[in-house]
C-alpha positions in Angstrom: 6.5 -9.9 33.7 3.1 -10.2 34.8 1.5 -13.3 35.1 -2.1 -14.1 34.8 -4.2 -17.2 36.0 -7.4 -17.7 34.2 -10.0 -19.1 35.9 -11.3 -22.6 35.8 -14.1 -23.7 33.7 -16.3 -24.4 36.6 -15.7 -20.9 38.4 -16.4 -19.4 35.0 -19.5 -20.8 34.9 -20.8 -19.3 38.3 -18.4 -16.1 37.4 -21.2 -15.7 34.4 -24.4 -17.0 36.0 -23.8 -14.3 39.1 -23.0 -11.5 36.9 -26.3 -12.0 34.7 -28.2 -12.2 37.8 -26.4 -8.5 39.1 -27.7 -7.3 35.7 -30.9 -9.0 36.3 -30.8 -10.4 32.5 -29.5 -13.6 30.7 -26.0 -13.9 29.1 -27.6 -13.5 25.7 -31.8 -13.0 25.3 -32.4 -16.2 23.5 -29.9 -18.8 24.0 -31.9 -21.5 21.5 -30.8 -18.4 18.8 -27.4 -18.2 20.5 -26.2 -21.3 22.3 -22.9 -20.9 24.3 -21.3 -24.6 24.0 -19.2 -25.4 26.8 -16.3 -25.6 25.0 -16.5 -22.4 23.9 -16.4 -20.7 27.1 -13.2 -20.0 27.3 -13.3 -18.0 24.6 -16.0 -15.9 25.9 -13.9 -15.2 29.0 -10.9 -14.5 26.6 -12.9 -12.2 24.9 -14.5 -10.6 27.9 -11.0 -9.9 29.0 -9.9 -8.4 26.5 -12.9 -6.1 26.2 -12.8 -5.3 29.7 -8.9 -5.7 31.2 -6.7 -4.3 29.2 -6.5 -1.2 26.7 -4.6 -0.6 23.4 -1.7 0.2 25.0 -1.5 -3.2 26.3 -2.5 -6.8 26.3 -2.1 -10.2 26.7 0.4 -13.2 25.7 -2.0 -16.7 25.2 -2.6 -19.6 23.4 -4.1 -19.5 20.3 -5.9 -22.6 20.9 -6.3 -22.7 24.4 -7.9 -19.4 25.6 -8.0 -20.9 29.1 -4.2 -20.2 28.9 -3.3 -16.3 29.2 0.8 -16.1 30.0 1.3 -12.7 30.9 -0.5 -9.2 30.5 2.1 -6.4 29.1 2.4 -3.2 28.4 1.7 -2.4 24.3 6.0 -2.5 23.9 7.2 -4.9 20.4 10.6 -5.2 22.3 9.4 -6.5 25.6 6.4 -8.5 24.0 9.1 -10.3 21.9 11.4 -11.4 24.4 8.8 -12.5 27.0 7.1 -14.5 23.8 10.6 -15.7 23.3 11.1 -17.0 26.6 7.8 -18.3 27.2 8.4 -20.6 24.1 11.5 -22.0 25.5 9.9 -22.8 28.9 7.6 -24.4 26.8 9.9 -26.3 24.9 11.8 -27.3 28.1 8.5 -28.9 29.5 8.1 -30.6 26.5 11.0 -32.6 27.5 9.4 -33.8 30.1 10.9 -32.3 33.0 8.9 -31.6 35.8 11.4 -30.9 38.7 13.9 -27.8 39.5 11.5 -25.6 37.5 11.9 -21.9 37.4 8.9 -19.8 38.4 7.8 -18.6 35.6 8.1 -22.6 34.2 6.1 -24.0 36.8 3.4 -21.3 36.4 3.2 -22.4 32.8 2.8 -25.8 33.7 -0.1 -25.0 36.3 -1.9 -23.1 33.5 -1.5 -26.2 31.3 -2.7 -28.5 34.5 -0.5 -31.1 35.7 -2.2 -33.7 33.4 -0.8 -31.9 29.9 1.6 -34.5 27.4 4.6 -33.1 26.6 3.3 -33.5 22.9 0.5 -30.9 24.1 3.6 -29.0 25.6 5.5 -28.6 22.2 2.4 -27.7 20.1 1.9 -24.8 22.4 5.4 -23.8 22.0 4.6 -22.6 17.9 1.1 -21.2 19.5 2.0 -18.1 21.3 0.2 -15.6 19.9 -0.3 -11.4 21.2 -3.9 -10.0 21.4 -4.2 -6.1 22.1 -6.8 -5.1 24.8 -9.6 -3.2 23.3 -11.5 -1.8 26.4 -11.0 1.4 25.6 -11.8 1.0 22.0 -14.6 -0.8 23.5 -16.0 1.7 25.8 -15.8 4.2 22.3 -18.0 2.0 20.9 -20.6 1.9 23.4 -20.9 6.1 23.3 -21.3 5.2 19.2 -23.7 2.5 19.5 -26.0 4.8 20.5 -26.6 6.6 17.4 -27.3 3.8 15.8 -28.5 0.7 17.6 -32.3 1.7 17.7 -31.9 1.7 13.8 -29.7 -1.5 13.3 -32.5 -3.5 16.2 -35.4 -1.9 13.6 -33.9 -3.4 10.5 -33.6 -6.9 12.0 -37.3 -7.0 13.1 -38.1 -5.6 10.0 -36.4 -8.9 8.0 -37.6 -11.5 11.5 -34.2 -11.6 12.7 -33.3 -11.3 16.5 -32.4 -7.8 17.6 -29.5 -9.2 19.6 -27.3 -9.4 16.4 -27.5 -5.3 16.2 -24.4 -6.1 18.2 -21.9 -7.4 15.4 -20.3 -3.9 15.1 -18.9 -4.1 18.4 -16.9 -6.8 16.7 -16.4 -5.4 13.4 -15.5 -1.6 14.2 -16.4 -0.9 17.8 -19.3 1.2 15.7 -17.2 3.7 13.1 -19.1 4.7 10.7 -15.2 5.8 9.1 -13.7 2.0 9.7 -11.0 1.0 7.6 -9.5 -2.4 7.4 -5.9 -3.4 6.2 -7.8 -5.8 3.6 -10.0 -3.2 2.0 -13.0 -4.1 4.0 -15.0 -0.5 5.1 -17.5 0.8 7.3 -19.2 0.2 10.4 -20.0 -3.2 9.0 -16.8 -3.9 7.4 -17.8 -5.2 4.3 -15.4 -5.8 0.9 -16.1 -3.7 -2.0 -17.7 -7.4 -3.8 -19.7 -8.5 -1.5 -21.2 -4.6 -0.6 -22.2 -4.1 -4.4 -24.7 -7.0 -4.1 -26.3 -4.9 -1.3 -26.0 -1.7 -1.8 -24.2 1.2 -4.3 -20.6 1.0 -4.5 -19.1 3.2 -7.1 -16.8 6.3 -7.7 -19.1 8.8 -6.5 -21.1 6.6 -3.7 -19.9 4.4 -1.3 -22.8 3.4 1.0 -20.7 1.3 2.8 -20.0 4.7 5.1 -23.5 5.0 5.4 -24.2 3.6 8.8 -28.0 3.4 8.1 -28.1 1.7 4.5 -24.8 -0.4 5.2 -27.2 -1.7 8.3 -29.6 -3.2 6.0 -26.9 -4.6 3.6 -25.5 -6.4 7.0 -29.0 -7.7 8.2 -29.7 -9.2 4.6 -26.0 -11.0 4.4 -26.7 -12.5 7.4 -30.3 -13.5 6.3 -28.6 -15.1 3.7 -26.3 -16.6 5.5 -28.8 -18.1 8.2 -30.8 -19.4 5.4 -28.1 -21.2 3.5 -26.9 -22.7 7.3 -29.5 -23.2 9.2 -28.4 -21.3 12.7 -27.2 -17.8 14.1 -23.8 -19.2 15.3 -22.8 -20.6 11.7 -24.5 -17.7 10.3 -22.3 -14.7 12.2 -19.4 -17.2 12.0 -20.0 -17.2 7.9 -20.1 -13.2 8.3 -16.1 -13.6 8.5 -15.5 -16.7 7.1 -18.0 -16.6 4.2 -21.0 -18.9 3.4 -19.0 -21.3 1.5 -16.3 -22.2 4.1 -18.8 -22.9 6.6 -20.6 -25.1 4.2 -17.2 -27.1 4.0 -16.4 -27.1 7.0 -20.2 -28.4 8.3 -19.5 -31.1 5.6 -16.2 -32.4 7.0 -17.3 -32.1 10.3 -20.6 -33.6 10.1 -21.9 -31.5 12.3 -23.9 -27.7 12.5 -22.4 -27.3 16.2 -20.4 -24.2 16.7 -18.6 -26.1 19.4 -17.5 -29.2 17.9 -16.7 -27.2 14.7 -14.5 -24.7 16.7 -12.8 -27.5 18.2 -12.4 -30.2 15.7 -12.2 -28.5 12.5 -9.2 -27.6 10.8 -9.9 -26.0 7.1 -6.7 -24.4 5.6 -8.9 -20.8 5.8 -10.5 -21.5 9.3 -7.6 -19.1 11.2 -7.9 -17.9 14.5 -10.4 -14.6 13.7 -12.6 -17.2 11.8 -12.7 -19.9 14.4 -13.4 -17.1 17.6 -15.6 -14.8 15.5 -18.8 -16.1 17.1 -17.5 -16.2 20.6 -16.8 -12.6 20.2 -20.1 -12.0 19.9 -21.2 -13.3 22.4 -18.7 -11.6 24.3 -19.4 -8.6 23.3 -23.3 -9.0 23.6 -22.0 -9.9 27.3 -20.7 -6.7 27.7 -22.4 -4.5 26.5 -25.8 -5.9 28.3 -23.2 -5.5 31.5 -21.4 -2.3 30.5 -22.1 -0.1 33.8 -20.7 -3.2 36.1 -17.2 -3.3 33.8 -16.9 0.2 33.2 -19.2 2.1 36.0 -21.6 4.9 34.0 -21.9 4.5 30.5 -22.8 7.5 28.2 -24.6 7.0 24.8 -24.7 9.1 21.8 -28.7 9.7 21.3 -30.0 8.4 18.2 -30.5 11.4 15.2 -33.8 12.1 13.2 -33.4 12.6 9.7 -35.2 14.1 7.1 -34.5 13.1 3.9 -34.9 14.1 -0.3 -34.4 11.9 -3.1 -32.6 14.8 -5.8 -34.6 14.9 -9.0 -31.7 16.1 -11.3 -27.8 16.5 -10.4 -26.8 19.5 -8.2 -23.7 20.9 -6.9 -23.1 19.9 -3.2 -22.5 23.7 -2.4 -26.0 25.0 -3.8 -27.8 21.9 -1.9 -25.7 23.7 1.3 -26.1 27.1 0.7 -30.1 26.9 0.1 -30.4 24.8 3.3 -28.4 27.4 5.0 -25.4 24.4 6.2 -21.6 24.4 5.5 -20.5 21.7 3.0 -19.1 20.1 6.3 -22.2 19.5 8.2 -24.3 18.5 4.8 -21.0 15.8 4.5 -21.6 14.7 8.0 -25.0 13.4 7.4 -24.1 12.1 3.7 -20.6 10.0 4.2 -22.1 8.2 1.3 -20.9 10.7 -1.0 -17.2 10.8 -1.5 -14.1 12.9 -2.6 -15.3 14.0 -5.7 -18.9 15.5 -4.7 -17.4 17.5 -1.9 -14.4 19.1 -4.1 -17.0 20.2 -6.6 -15.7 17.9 -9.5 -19.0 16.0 -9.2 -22.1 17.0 -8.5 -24.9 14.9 -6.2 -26.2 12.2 -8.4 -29.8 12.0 -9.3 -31.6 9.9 -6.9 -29.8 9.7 -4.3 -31.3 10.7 -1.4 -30.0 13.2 0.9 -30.5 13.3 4.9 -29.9 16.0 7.1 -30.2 16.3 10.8 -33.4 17.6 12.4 -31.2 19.7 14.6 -29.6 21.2 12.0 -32.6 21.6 9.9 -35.9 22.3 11.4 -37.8 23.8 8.0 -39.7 21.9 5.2 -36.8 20.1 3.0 -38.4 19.0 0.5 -40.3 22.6 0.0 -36.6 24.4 0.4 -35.1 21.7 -2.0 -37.6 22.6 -4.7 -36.2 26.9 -4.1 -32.9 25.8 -5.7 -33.2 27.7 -9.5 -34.0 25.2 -12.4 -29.9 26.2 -13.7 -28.9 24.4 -10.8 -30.6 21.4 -11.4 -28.8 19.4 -14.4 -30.0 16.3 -16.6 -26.4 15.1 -16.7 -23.4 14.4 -14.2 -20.1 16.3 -15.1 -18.2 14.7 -17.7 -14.8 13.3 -16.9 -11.7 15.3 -18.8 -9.7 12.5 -18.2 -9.0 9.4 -15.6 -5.7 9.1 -13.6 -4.8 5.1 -14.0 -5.2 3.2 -10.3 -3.9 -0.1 -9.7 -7.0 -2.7 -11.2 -7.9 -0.9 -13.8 -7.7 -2.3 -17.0 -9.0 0.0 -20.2 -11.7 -2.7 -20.2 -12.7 -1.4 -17.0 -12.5 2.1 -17.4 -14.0 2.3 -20.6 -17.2 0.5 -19.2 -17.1 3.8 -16.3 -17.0 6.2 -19.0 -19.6 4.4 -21.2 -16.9 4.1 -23.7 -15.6 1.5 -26.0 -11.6 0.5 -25.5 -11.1 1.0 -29.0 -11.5 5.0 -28.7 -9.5 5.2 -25.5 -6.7 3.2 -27.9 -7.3 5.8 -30.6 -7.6 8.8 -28.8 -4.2 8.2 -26.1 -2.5 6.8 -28.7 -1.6 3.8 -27.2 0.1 1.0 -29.3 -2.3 -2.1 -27.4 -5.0 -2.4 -25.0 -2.5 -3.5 -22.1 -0.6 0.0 -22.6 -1.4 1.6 -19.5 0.3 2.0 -16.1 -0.4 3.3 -12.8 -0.4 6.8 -12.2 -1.0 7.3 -16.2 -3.8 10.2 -17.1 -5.5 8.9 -19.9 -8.1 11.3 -22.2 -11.6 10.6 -22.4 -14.0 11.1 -25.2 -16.0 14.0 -25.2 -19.7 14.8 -26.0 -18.9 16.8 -28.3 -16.6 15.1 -30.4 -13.4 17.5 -29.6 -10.2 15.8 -28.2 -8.3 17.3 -26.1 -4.7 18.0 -26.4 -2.6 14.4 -27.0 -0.9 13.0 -24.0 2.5 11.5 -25.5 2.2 7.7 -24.5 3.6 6.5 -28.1 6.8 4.9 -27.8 7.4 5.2 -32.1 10.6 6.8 -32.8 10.0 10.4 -33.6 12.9 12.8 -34.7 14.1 14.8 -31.6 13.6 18.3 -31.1 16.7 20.0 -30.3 16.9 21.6 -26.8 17.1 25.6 -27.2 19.1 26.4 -24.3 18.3 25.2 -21.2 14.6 24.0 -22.8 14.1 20.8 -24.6 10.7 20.5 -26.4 9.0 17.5 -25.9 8.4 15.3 -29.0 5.9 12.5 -29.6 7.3 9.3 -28.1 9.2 11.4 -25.2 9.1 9.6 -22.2 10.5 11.6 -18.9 13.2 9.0 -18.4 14.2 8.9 -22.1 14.8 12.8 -21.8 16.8 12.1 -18.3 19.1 9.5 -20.1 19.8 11.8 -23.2 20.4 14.8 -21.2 21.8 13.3 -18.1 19.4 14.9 -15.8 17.9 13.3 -13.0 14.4 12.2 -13.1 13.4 13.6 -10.0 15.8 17.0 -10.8 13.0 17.4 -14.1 10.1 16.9 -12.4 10.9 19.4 -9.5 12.5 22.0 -12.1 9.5 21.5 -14.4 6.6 21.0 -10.9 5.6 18.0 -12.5 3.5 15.6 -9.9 3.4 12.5 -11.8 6.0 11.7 -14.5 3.7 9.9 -17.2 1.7 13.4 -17.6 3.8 15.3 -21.0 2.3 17.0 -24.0 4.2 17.4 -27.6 5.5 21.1 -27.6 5.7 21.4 -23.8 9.0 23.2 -22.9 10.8 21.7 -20.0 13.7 22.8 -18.5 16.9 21.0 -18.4 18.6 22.7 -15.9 17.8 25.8 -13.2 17.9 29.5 -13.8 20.3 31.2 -12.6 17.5 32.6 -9.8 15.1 29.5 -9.6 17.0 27.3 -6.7 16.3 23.4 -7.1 13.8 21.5 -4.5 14.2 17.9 -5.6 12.1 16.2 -3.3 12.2 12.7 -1.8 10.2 10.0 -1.7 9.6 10.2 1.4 8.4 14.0 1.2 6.3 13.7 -1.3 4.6 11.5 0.7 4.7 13.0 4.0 3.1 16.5 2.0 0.3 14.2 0.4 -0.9 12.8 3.7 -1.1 16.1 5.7 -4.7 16.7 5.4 -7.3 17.3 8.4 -8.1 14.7 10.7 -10.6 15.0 13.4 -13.5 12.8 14.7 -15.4 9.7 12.9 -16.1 11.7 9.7 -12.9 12.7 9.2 -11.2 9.5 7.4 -14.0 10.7 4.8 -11.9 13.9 4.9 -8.7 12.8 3.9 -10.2 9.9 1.5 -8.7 11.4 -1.5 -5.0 11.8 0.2 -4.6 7.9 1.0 -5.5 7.2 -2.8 -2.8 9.6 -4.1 -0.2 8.7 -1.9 -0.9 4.6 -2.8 -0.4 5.6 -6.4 2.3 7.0 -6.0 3.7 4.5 -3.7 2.5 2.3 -6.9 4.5 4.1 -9.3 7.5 3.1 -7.8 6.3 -0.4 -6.9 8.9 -3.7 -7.7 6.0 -6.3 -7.1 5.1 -8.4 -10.2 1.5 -8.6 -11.1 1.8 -10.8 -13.8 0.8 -14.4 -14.6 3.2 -16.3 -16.9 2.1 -18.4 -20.1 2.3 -21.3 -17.7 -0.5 -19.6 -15.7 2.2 -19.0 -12.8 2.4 -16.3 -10.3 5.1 -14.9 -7.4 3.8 -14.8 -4.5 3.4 -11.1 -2.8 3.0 -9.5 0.5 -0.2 -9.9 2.2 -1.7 -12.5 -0.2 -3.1 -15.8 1.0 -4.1 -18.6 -1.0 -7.4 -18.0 0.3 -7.0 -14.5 -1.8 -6.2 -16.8 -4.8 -9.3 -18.9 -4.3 -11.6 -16.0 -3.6 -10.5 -14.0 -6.8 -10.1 -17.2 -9.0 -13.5 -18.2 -7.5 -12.2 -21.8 -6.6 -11.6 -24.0 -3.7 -8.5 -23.4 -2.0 -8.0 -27.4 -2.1 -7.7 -26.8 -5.4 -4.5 -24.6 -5.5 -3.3 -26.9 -2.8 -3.5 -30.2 -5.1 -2.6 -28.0 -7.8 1.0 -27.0 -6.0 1.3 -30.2 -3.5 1.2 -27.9 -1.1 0.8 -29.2 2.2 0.0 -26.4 4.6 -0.7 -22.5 4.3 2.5 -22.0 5.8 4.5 -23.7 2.2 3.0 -20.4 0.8 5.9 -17.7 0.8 6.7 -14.2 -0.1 8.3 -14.7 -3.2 7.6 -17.9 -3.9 6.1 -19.4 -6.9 2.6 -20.9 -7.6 0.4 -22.5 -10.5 -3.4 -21.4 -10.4 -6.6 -22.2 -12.1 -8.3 -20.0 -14.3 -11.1 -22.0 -15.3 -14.1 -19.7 -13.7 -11.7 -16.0 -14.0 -9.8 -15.1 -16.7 -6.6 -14.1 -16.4 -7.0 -10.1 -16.6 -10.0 -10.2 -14.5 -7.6 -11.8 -11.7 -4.7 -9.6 -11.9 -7.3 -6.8 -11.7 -9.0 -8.2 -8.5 -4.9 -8.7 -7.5 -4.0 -5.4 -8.0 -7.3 -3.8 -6.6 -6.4 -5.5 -3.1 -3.2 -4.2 -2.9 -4.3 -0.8 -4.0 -6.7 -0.6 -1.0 -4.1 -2.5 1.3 -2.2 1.1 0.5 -4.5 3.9 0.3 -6.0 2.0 4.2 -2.6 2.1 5.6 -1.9 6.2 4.0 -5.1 7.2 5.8 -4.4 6.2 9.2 0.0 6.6 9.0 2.2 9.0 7.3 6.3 9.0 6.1 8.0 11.4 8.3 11.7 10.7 7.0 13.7 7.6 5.5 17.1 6.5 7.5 19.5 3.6 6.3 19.9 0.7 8.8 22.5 -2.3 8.4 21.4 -5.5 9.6 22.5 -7.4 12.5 23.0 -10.9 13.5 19.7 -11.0 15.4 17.5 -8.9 12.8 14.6 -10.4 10.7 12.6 -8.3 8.5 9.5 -9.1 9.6 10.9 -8.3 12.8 12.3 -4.6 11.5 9.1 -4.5 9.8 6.6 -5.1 13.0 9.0 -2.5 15.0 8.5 0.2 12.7 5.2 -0.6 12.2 5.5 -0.7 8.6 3.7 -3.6 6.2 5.8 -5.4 4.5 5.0 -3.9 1.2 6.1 -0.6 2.5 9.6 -2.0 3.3 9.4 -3.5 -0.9 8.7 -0.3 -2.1 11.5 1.6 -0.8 14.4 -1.5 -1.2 13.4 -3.1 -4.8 16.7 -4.7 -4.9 16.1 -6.4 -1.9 15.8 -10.4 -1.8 13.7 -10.3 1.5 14.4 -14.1 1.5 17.9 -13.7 1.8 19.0 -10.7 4.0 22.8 -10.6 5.4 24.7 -9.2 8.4 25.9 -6.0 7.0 23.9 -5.5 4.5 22.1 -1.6 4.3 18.0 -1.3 3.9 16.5 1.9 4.1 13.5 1.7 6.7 10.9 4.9 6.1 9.8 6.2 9.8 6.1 6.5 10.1 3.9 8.4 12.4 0.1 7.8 13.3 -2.9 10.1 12.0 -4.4 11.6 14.8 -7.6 10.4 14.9 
């Protein structure tokens, strides 16, 4: 194990004052906009650290509340980092006792870190505060080549709103400046905002995300945190409010009684106010630090120059490839100036929307664009998008949802599906859309009303209304996955009355029943490359969460009693978000005491007194839709294998080993009680690989 000493507060102090006089500027270029509180600097040497001494394929072993404290520096291996975290919290525990004699090494180098004046109370507290942070000076030193595309841009928007340029900075924190950035919470792009809070700054829709648009997402950013600072009063509480939101750093100024990042930091202790929250702003300034500093941590630095863009608003809608063709570009390169535009333009399903304005490169443009726009022939330019044939059903959608997409009424998507109510729909589920000219398309069967069977002729059975794929399985006794592979069926909701399917093979057609697990692994296997490439595979992640969704055990309803089971991932800070409530609410409303009471599986009361009831579940299920198609684009199912636990398994352990979320591990064991594992028992674990990137 190797063991780390962190310096003192008063040798950090001179460690930073000499290194801003080597790069012959100040920590930060206006410390009355950005104070650095002495009791944050720890945390900006933690975070300077961990920028600057140590990769992702290691890091370190702290405190979570004392940053001074850094226990060990180790390779990125879950097995090692897990027992040298379990035996650091039983030196710990052993201090706690108070012995202070016949110490091991690696016990009285805990105690020195903690200084010879720490209680034993102190001692015992640190012992449940152990906590693994991966280095990021690699990912770092990616985002310093990045920043340069778009810094001069970013620093332009804040002087255009009289903000300080210094916080063109916060991507360093957010996503080390991708453009393509992905969070495991559904937050996206460069500036990592949620799909709620983006649509109050820019368009967010099925066709446009500008969220990937590193230019307009920068002004969406700049204007949040306008907000923010206007509603706070300073930068710290502002960029602190970037990640906690404006109304938690409203609370937690009001129970401190204080607008002091410092004293906040130290003193305050809100339910929501985590460990990301509470270091936010001192990774900034961290950050700022280094990159101000960068050729003294990492030697020569090189930059990504800034592009020039022209750029055409469309008047009418237009095919993606006729914009590419006349320009003379491949749809690629007109994609990698737009990554605004998503799947569905680029596949030729959609065409550019009217208004939107395009960009493309000077460098790979040098001509007149608007003058070789205005060459594209009148028939290519349309007064209407392309109409919809039909919608697959994605996890949050509700008809009332969909039917307000489709400027549509839910009545006619009753009538013209067939569906017996308005809550008849399910993931995965292709439902028909009205057309402008009145004609409807052939029925999907979605009608569970008893309909005389059609007799099988053969090895054929013709499907009847009411037919459900497993309804045919059971009377037939064929395996669900056996039809859909004999019949290529990709999604077992999708049948029409008078469709043949076959019951069993021809003599010469051979049966490929596939797996979960292959199915999957065939849905992710789309090109991956540089920063625009996530882009590429957006449409893969989507598919494979639905399916994952199809076969999904978790409960997404609320009871009569307004009850709910709690689910992987979810926080009661979700709940109060999508309920639009305190989160002191839903703890007086359950007696709950800490965060911690809240468990997988558990059950809770909430309060729908600002949301209804479907507009929660649909915010519910949204989350977890994203939480899926994030994870599909960056991981992919290679195989399943059975595993029987052992005396010293935990799933969450199994879980972080595999790197698999939890939800994952749900999905493929739905009889499962993860609450209640035994030695012995069998789990299948799927084996995932990484997306090159």
């Amino acid at each position: 194990m190797v063991l780390l000493k962190v310096f003192p507060k008063r040798f950090f102090r001179s460690f930073l004052a000499i290194l801003c006089l080597l790069s012959m500027g100040p920590l930060i270029a206006d410390e009355a906009d950005f104070p650095l509180p002495p009791s944050l600097e720890p945390a900006v040497n933690f975070w300077i650290k961990v920028y600057t001494d140590a990769d992702t394929e290691s890091g370190f072993l702290h405190d979570s509340v004392n940053l001074d404290v850094i226990y060990a520096k180790l390779p990125r291996d879950s097995a090692l980092i897990d027992k040298q975290r379990t035996q650091i919290v039983r030196d710990l525990q052993v201090l706690a006792t108070g012995k202070r004699t016949s110490l091991t090494d690696a016990q009285q180098h805990i105690l020195e870190l903690w200084g010879t004046g720490v209680t034993n109370e102190r001692l015992r507290l640190a012992a449940e505060d152990v906590r693994w942070q991966l280095g990021q000076s690699d990912r770092y030193q990616e985002g310093l080549y990045r920043s340069g595309a778009y810094l001069p841009h970013i620093r332009a928007v804040a002087r255009s709103l009289g903000m300080p340029e210094e916080l063109a900075s916060l991507p360093h924190v957010e996503s080390s400046f991708h453009p393509g950035a992905m969070s495991q919470v559904a937050a996206s792009g460069m500036f990592q905002f949620m799909r709620e809070t983006a649509q109050r700054f820019m368009r967010v829709d099925p066709l446009v995300d500008e969220r990937l648009d590193p230019y307009k997402s920068a002004y969406g950013a700049m204007k949040l945190l306008k907000e923010n600072y206007e509603d706070l009063g300073n930068w710290p509480l502002a960029l602190t409010a970037y990640n906690h939101g404006t109304g938690g750093m409203m609370r937690a100024v009001k129970a401190s009684g204080t607008k002091d990042i410092g004293e906040i930091v130290e003193n305050y202790k809100g339910p929501r106010f985590g460990f990301a929250s509470r270091n936010f702003y001192a990774q900034f300034l961290a950050a700022r630090y280094v990159e101000t500093n960068a050729e003294k941590f990492y030697g020569p630095v090189a930059r990504l120059s800034a592009p020039q863009f022209n750029e055409f608003e469309m008047t009418g809608f237009v095919d993606a490839a006729v914009v590419a063709k006349t320009l003379g570009l491949s749809v690629d390169a007109l994609k990698q100036d737009n990554p605004a535009l998503l799947g569905q333009v680029w596949n030729g399903s959609k065409r550019i929307p009217k208004g939107y304005i395009v960009k493309i490169n000077r460098d790979k443009f040098q001509g007149d664009l608007a003058s070789t726009i205005n060459t594209i022939a009148a028939s290519d330019f349309h007064t209407a998008q392309v109409q919809d044939q039909n919608h697959i059903v994605r996890n949050g959608d509700s008809l009332s949802t969909i039917a307000r997409q489709y400027k549509t009424s839910v009545a006619e998507l009753v009538a013209i599906n067939q569906l017996r109510n308005r809550n008849a729909i399910r993931v995965g589920q292709k439902l028909i859309l009205p057309q402008q000219n009145g004609t409807v398309p052939t029925l999907i069967v979605n009608s569970s009303e008893p309909v005389a069977a059609t007799p099988s002729q053969g090895n054929r059975y013709t499907i009847a209304r009411g037919d459900t794929l497993s309804s045919i399985s059971n009377r037939f006794k064929v395996p669900t996955r056996t039809l859909m592979a004999l019949n290529n069926l990709s999604n077992k909701s999708i049948l029409q009355p008078g469709q043949k399917l076959l019951l069993k093979a021809e003599q010469s057609q051979p049966v490929a029943v596939k797996t979960i697990a292959t199915e999957l692994q065939q849905s992710v296997q789309a090109p991956v490359g540089s920063v625009p490439a996530i882009q590429n595979a957006e449409e893969q992640p989507m598919a494979v969460a639905s399916m994952v969704s199809s076969m999904n055990p978790a409960d997404y309803a609320v009871t009569a009693e307004g009850m709910i089971e709690v689910l992987p991932e979810e926080t009661l800070g979700h709940y109060a978000d999508w309920l639009r409530v305190d989160s002191k609410e839903l703890y007086s409303l359950n007696s709950l005491r800490s965060e911690n009471a809240v468990r997988v599986g558990s059950k809770l009361k909430l309060d729908f007194t600002r949301v209804d009831r479907e507009r929660f579940q649909t915010r519910r299920q949204q989350f977890h839709s994203n939480l899926q198609s994030q994870y599909f684009a960056a991981w992919r199912i290679s195989e399943t294998t059975n595993y029987r636990i052992k005396q010293s398994d935990s799933l969450a352990g199994l879980a972080r080993s595999n790197d698999i979320p939890m939800w994952l591990f749900r999905q493929y064991n739905p009889g499962v009680d993860i609450s209640r594992i035994q030695v012995g028992q069998t789990i299948v674990i799927p084996k995932v690989e990484r997306l090159t990137n």
